[in-house]
DODRENKE-415558 format. One record per residue (C-alpha): z, x, y; residue number from 1; residue in three letters. Coordinates in Angstrom, 1 decimal. Layout:
# DODRENKE-415558
- pz, px, py, num, residu
- Z, X, Y, NUM, ala;
...
This chain:
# DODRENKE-415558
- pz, px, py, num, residu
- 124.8, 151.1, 134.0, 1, unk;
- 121.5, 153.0, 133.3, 2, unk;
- 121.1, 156.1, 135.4, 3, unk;
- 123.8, 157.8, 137.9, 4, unk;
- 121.7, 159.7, 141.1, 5, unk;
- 123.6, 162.2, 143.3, 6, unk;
- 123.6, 161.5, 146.8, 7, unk;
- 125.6, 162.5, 149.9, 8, unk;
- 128.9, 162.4, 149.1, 9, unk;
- 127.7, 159.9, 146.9, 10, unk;
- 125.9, 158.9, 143.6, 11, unk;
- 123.8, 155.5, 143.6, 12, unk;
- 124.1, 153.9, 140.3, 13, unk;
- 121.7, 151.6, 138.8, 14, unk;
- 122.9, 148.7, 137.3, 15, unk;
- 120.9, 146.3, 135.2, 16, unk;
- 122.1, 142.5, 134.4, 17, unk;
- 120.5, 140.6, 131.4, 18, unk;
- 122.1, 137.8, 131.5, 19, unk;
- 122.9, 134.9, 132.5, 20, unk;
- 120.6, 136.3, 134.8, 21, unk;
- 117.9, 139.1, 134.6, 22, unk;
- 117.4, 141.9, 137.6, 23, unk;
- 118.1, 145.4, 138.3, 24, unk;
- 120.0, 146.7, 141.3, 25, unk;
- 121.9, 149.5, 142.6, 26, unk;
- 125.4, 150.2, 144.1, 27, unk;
- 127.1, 153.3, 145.9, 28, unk;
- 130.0, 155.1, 144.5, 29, unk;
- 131.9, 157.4, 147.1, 30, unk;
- 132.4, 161.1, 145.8, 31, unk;
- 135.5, 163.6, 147.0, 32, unk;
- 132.5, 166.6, 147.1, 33, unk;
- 135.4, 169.0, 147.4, 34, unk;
- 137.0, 168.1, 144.7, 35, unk;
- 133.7, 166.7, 142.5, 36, unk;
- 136.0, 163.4, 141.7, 37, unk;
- 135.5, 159.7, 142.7, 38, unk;
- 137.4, 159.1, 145.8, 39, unk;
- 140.9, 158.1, 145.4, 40, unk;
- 140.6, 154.8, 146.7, 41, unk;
- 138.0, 151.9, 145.3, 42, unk;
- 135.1, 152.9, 147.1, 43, unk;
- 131.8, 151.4, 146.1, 44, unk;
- 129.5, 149.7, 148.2, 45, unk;
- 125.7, 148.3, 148.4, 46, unk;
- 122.9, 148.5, 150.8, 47, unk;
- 123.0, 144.5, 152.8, 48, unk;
- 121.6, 142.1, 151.1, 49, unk;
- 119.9, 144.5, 148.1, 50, unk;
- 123.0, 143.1, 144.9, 51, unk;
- 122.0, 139.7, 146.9, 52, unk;
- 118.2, 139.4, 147.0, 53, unk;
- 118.3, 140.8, 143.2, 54, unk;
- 120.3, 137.7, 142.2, 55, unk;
- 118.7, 135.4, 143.5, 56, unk;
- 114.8, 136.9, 142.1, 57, unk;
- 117.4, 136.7, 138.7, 58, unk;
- 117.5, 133.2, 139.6, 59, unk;
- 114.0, 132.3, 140.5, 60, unk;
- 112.5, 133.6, 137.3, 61, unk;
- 115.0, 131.8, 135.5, 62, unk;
- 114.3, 128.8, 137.1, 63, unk;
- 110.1, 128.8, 136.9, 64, unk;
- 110.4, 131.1, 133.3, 65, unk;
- 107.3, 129.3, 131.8, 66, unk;
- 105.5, 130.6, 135.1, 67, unk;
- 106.7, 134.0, 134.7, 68, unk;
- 105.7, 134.3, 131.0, 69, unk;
- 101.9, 133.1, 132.1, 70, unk;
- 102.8, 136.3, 134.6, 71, unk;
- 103.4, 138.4, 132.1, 72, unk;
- 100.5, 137.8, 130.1, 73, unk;
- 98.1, 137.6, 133.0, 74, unk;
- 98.8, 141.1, 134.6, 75, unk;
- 99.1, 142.6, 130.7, 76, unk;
- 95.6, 141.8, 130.6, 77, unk;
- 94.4, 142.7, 134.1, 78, unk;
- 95.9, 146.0, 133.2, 79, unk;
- 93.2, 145.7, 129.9, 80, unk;
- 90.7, 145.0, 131.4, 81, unk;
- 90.3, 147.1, 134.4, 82, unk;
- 91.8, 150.3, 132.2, 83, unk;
- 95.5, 150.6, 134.2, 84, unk;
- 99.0, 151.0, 133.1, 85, unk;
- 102.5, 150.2, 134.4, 86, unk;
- 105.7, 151.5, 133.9, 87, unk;
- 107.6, 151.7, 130.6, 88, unk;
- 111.1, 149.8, 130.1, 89, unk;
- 112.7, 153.2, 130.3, 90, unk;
- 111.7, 154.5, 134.0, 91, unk;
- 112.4, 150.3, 135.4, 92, unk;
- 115.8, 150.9, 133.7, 93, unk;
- 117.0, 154.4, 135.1, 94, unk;
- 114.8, 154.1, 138.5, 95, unk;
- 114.5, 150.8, 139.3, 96, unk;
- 116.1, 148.5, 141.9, 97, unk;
- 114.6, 145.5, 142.8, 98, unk;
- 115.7, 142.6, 141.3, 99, unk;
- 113.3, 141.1, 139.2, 100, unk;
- 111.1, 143.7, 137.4, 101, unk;
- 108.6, 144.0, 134.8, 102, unk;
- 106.0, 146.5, 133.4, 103, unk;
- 103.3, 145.4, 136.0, 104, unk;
- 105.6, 143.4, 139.0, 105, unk;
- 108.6, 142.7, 140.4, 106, unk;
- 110.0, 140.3, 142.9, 107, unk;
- 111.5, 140.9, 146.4, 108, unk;
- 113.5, 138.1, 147.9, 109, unk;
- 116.3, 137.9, 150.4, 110, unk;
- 119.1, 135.8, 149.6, 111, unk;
- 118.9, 134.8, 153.4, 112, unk;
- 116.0, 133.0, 152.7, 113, unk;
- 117.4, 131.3, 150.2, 114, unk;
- 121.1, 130.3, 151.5, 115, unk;
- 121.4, 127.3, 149.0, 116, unk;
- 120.4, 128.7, 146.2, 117, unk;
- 122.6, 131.8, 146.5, 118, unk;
- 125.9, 129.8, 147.8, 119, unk;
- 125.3, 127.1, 144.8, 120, unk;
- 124.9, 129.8, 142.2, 121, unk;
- 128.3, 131.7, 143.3, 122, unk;
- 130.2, 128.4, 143.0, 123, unk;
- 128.7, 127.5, 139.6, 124, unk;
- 127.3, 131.0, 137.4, 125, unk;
- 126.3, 128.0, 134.8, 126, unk;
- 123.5, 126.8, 137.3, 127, unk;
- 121.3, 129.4, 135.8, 128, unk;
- 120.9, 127.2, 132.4, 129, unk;
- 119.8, 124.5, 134.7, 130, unk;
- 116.2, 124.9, 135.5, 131, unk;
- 115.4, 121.7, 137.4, 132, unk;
- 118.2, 121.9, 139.5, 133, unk;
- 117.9, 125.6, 140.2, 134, unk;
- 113.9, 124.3, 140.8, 135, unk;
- 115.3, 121.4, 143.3, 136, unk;
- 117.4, 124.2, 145.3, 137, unk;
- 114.2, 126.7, 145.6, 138, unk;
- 112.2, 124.0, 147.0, 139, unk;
- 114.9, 123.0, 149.2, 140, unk;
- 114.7, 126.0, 150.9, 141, unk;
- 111.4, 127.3, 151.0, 142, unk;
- 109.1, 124.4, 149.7, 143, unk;
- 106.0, 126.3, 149.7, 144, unk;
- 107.7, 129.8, 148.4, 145, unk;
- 106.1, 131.9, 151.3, 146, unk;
- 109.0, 133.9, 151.2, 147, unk;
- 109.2, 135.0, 148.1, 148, unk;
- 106.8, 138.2, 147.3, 149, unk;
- 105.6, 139.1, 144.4, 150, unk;
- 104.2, 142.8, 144.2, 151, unk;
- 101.4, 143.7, 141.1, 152, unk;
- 101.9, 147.2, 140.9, 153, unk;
- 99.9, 149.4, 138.2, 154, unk;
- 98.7, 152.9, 138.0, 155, unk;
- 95.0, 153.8, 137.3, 156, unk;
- 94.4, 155.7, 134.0, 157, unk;
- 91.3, 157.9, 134.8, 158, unk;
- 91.4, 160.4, 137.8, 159, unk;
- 92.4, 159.5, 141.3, 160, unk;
- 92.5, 156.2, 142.6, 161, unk;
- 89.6, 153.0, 141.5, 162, unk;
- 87.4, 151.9, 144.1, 163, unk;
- 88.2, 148.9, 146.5, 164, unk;
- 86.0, 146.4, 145.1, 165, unk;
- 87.6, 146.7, 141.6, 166, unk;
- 90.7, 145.8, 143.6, 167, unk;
- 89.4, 143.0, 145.5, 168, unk;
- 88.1, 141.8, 141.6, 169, unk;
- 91.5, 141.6, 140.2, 170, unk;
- 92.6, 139.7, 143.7, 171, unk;
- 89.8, 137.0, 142.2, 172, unk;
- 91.0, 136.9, 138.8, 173, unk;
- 94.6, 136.7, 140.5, 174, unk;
- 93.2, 133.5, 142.8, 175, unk;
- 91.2, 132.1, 140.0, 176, unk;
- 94.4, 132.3, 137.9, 177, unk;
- 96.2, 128.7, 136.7, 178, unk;
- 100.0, 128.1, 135.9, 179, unk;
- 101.3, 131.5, 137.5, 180, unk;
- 105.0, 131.2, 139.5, 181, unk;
- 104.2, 130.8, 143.4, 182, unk;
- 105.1, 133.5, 146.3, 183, unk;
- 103.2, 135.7, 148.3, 184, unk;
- 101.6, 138.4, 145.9, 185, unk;
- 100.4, 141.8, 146.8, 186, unk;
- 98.3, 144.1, 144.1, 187, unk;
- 98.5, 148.1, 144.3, 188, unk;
- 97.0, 150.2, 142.2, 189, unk;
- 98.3, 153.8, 142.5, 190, unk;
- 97.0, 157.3, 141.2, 191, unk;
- 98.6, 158.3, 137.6, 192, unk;
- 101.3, 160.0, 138.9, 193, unk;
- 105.0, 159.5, 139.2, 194, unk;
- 107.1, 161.3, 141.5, 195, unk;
- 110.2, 161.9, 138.5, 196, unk;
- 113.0, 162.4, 140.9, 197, unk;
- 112.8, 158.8, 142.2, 198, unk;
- 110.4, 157.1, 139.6, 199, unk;
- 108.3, 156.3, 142.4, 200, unk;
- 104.3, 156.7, 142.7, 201, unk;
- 103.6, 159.4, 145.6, 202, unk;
- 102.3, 156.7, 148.1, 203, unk;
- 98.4, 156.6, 147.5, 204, unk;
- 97.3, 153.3, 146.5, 205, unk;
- 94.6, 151.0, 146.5, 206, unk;
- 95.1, 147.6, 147.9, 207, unk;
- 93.9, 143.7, 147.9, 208, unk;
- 94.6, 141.7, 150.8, 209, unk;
- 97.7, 139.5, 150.3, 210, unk;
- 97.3, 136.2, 148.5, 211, unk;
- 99.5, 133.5, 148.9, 212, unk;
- 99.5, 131.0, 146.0, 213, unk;
Protein backbone atom coordinates (compact mmCIF):
# COMPACT_ATOMS: atom_id res chain seq x y z
CA UNK A 1 0.00 0.00 0.00
CA UNK A 2 1.43 3.53 -0.92
CA UNK A 3 -0.96 6.30 -0.52
CA UNK A 4 -4.67 6.18 1.14
CA UNK A 5 -7.15 9.07 -0.72
CA UNK A 6 -10.47 10.02 0.91
CA UNK A 7 -13.44 9.63 -1.08
CA UNK A 8 -17.14 9.33 -0.62
CA UNK A 9 -17.72 7.24 2.01
CA UNK A 10 -14.74 5.85 0.86
CA UNK A 11 -10.83 6.00 0.61
CA UNK A 12 -9.16 4.54 -2.71
CA UNK A 13 -6.00 2.90 -1.90
CA UNK A 14 -3.07 2.50 -4.12
CA UNK A 15 -1.50 -0.58 -4.16
CA UNK A 16 1.65 -1.43 -5.91
CA UNK A 17 2.87 -5.19 -6.77
CA UNK A 18 6.64 -5.81 -7.57
CA UNK A 19 6.65 -9.09 -8.04
CA UNK A 20 6.19 -11.85 -9.55
CA UNK A 21 4.70 -9.21 -11.43
CA UNK A 22 5.26 -5.32 -11.67
CA UNK A 23 2.06 -2.74 -11.86
CA UNK A 24 0.32 -0.27 -9.77
CA UNK A 25 -3.41 -0.29 -9.19
CA UNK A 26 -6.03 0.89 -6.94
CA UNK A 27 -8.92 -0.60 -4.78
CA UNK A 28 -11.92 0.88 -2.73
CA UNK A 29 -12.30 0.55 0.98
CA UNK A 30 -15.92 1.34 2.36
CA UNK A 31 -15.89 3.92 5.27
CA UNK A 32 -18.81 4.16 8.24
CA UNK A 33 -18.49 8.31 7.75
CA UNK A 34 -20.41 8.55 10.95
CA UNK A 35 -18.52 6.66 12.79
CA UNK A 36 -14.89 7.42 10.78
CA UNK A 37 -14.27 3.40 10.92
CA UNK A 38 -14.07 0.79 8.11
CA UNK A 39 -17.34 -0.67 7.71
CA UNK A 40 -18.11 -3.52 9.73
CA UNK A 41 -18.32 -6.01 7.10
CA UNK A 42 -15.40 -6.76 4.35
CA UNK A 43 -16.07 -4.16 2.11
CA UNK A 44 -13.52 -3.40 -0.66
CA UNK A 45 -14.01 -3.29 -4.12
CA UNK A 46 -12.38 -2.15 -7.60
CA UNK A 47 -13.45 -0.17 -10.57
CA UNK A 48 -14.24 -3.36 -13.58
CA UNK A 49 -11.57 -4.50 -15.13
CA UNK A 50 -8.83 -1.67 -13.63
CA UNK A 51 -6.94 -4.81 -10.72
CA UNK A 52 -7.43 -6.81 -14.18
CA UNK A 53 -5.97 -4.75 -17.06
CA UNK A 54 -2.99 -3.84 -14.47
CA UNK A 55 -2.15 -7.58 -14.28
CA UNK A 56 -2.02 -8.37 -17.25
CA UNK A 57 0.37 -4.95 -18.49
CA UNK A 58 2.37 -6.81 -15.32
CA UNK A 59 2.46 -9.61 -17.55
CA UNK A 60 3.22 -8.18 -20.90
CA UNK A 61 6.33 -6.36 -19.69
CA UNK A 62 7.35 -9.41 -18.14
CA UNK A 63 6.97 -11.30 -21.06
CA UNK A 64 8.86 -8.76 -23.80
CA UNK A 65 11.31 -7.30 -20.65
CA UNK A 66 14.31 -6.96 -23.15
CA UNK A 67 11.74 -4.67 -25.17
CA UNK A 68 10.87 -2.65 -22.32
CA UNK A 69 14.45 -1.95 -21.12
CA UNK A 70 15.25 -0.69 -24.92
CA UNK A 71 11.88 1.45 -23.73
CA UNK A 72 13.34 2.69 -20.96
CA UNK A 73 16.35 3.84 -22.37
CA UNK A 74 14.81 5.28 -25.49
CA UNK A 75 12.25 7.70 -23.81
CA UNK A 76 15.21 8.59 -21.06
CA UNK A 77 16.88 10.01 -23.82
CA UNK A 78 14.00 11.62 -25.84
CA UNK A 79 13.36 13.32 -22.49
CA UNK A 80 17.47 14.55 -23.01
CA UNK A 81 17.26 15.55 -25.88
CA UNK A 82 14.25 17.64 -26.34
CA UNK A 83 14.81 19.18 -22.51
CA UNK A 84 11.50 17.25 -20.74
CA UNK A 85 10.99 15.44 -17.54
CA UNK A 86 8.70 12.80 -16.19
CA UNK A 87 7.54 11.90 -13.03
CA UNK A 88 9.63 10.75 -10.06
CA UNK A 89 9.22 7.11 -8.45
CA UNK A 90 7.58 8.78 -5.52
CA UNK A 91 4.38 10.60 -7.22
CA UNK A 92 3.88 6.96 -9.70
CA UNK A 93 3.93 5.27 -6.20
CA UNK A 94 1.31 7.40 -4.16
CA UNK A 95 -0.75 8.63 -7.44
CA UNK A 96 -0.52 6.21 -9.84
CA UNK A 97 -2.88 3.54 -11.13
CA UNK A 98 -2.38 2.07 -14.23
CA UNK A 99 -0.68 -0.99 -14.40
CA UNK A 100 2.49 -0.86 -15.88
CA UNK A 101 4.23 2.55 -15.18
CA UNK A 102 7.50 4.14 -15.49
CA UNK A 103 9.13 7.67 -15.35
CA UNK A 104 8.14 8.53 -18.97
CA UNK A 105 5.11 5.69 -19.90
CA UNK A 106 2.88 3.34 -18.82
CA UNK A 107 0.69 0.72 -20.37
CA UNK A 108 -3.12 0.43 -20.66
CA UNK A 109 -4.58 -2.91 -21.50
CA UNK A 110 -7.85 -4.68 -20.83
CA UNK A 111 -7.76 -8.04 -19.62
CA UNK A 112 -10.78 -8.55 -22.07
CA UNK A 113 -8.52 -8.28 -24.79
CA UNK A 114 -6.40 -10.58 -23.53
CA UNK A 115 -8.82 -13.59 -22.17
CA UNK A 116 -5.91 -16.30 -22.43
CA UNK A 117 -3.42 -14.66 -21.02
CA UNK A 118 -5.36 -13.47 -18.00
CA UNK A 119 -7.28 -16.99 -17.33
CA UNK A 120 -3.72 -18.92 -17.85
CA UNK A 121 -1.98 -16.62 -15.45
CA UNK A 122 -4.70 -17.18 -12.55
CA UNK A 123 -4.39 -20.94 -12.87
CA UNK A 124 -0.60 -20.92 -12.85
CA UNK A 125 1.04 -17.40 -10.93
CA UNK A 126 4.51 -19.28 -12.01
CA UNK A 127 3.71 -18.42 -15.78
CA UNK A 128 5.27 -15.08 -15.19
CA UNK A 129 8.92 -16.77 -15.16
CA UNK A 130 8.05 -18.17 -18.46
CA UNK A 131 8.62 -15.67 -21.11
CA UNK A 132 8.09 -17.59 -24.29
CA UNK A 133 5.08 -19.10 -23.20
CA UNK A 134 3.63 -15.90 -21.72
CA UNK A 135 4.97 -14.48 -25.44
CA UNK A 136 2.93 -17.50 -27.25
CA UNK A 137 -0.32 -16.49 -25.20
CA UNK A 138 0.02 -12.58 -26.16
CA UNK A 139 0.24 -13.46 -29.71
CA UNK A 140 -2.53 -15.74 -29.43
CA UNK A 141 -4.72 -13.17 -28.66
CA UNK A 142 -3.78 -10.17 -30.31
CA UNK A 143 -0.99 -11.17 -32.92
CA UNK A 144 -0.24 -7.74 -33.93
CA UNK A 145 -0.69 -6.08 -30.30
CA UNK A 146 -3.11 -3.33 -31.57
CA UNK A 147 -4.66 -3.45 -28.38
CA UNK A 148 -2.26 -2.80 -26.19
CA UNK A 149 -1.42 1.14 -25.74
CA UNK A 150 1.42 2.43 -24.74
CA UNK A 151 1.19 6.23 -23.57
CA UNK A 152 4.77 8.49 -23.63
CA UNK A 153 3.95 10.97 -21.26
CA UNK A 154 6.60 13.85 -20.22
CA UNK A 155 6.35 17.31 -19.04
CA UNK A 156 8.21 20.20 -20.73
CA UNK A 157 10.86 21.95 -18.64
CA UNK A 158 10.84 25.64 -19.89
CA UNK A 159 7.47 27.69 -19.88
CA UNK A 160 4.28 26.51 -21.28
CA UNK A 161 3.87 23.88 -23.69
CA UNK A 162 6.80 23.03 -26.97
CA UNK A 163 5.65 23.64 -30.24
CA UNK A 164 3.97 20.88 -32.45
CA UNK A 165 6.64 20.08 -34.70
CA UNK A 166 9.07 19.24 -31.86
CA UNK A 167 6.32 16.71 -31.10
CA UNK A 168 5.80 15.36 -34.43
CA UNK A 169 10.09 15.05 -34.14
CA UNK A 170 10.04 12.77 -31.28
CA UNK A 171 6.98 10.68 -33.16
CA UNK A 172 10.10 10.20 -35.81
CA UNK A 173 12.65 9.23 -33.50
CA UNK A 174 9.80 7.02 -31.87
CA UNK A 175 9.09 5.41 -35.74
CA UNK A 176 12.68 5.31 -36.61
CA UNK A 177 13.24 3.43 -33.27
CA UNK A 178 14.48 -0.57 -33.45
CA UNK A 179 13.85 -3.31 -30.71
CA UNK A 180 11.14 -1.32 -28.77
CA UNK A 181 7.90 -3.69 -27.23
CA UNK A 182 4.89 -3.39 -29.83
CA UNK A 183 1.31 -1.57 -29.10
CA UNK A 184 -0.29 1.39 -30.16
CA UNK A 185 1.82 4.41 -28.62
CA UNK A 186 0.64 7.89 -28.04
CA UNK A 187 3.30 10.79 -26.95
CA UNK A 188 2.07 13.86 -24.72
CA UNK A 189 3.98 16.38 -23.65
CA UNK A 190 2.26 18.53 -20.87
CA UNK A 191 3.10 22.04 -19.23
CA UNK A 192 5.42 21.71 -15.93
CA UNK A 193 2.71 21.49 -13.75
CA UNK A 194 1.12 18.84 -11.61
CA UNK A 195 -2.18 19.16 -10.19
CA UNK A 196 -0.90 17.61 -6.33
CA UNK A 197 -4.24 16.45 -5.22
CA UNK A 198 -4.46 13.73 -7.93
CA UNK A 199 -0.73 13.75 -9.37
CA UNK A 200 -2.21 14.49 -12.58
CA UNK A 201 -1.00 17.25 -15.23
CA UNK A 202 -3.95 19.90 -15.59
CA UNK A 203 -4.96 18.60 -19.13
CA UNK A 204 -2.90 20.88 -21.62
CA UNK A 205 -0.77 18.88 -23.70
CA UNK A 206 0.92 18.66 -26.86
CA UNK A 207 0.32 15.70 -29.03
CA UNK A 208 1.70 13.35 -31.99
CA UNK A 209 -0.54 11.45 -33.96
CA UNK A 210 -0.83 7.82 -32.82
CA UNK A 211 1.81 5.32 -34.07
CA UNK A 212 1.19 1.82 -34.23
CA UNK A 213 4.45 -0.29 -34.23
Amino acid sequence: MNNVVPARDAAVVMVEAEEPIEFHTSVIVGLDMQKKELDPSPNVWSQDGVVEGAIVSGLYAKAYKEEFIQLDSFTANEAKKYDLEGYNQKSIDKTQAGGYEQRFYYISVSSLEFPTVYKAYLQNNNLSNDSELLRSLFLKDNPDFSNVSISCRYFFKSKGLPKQEEVDKMREDLNLSKGLPKGLYSIDVYKNFIVNRVGLPNGDSTRAQELQK
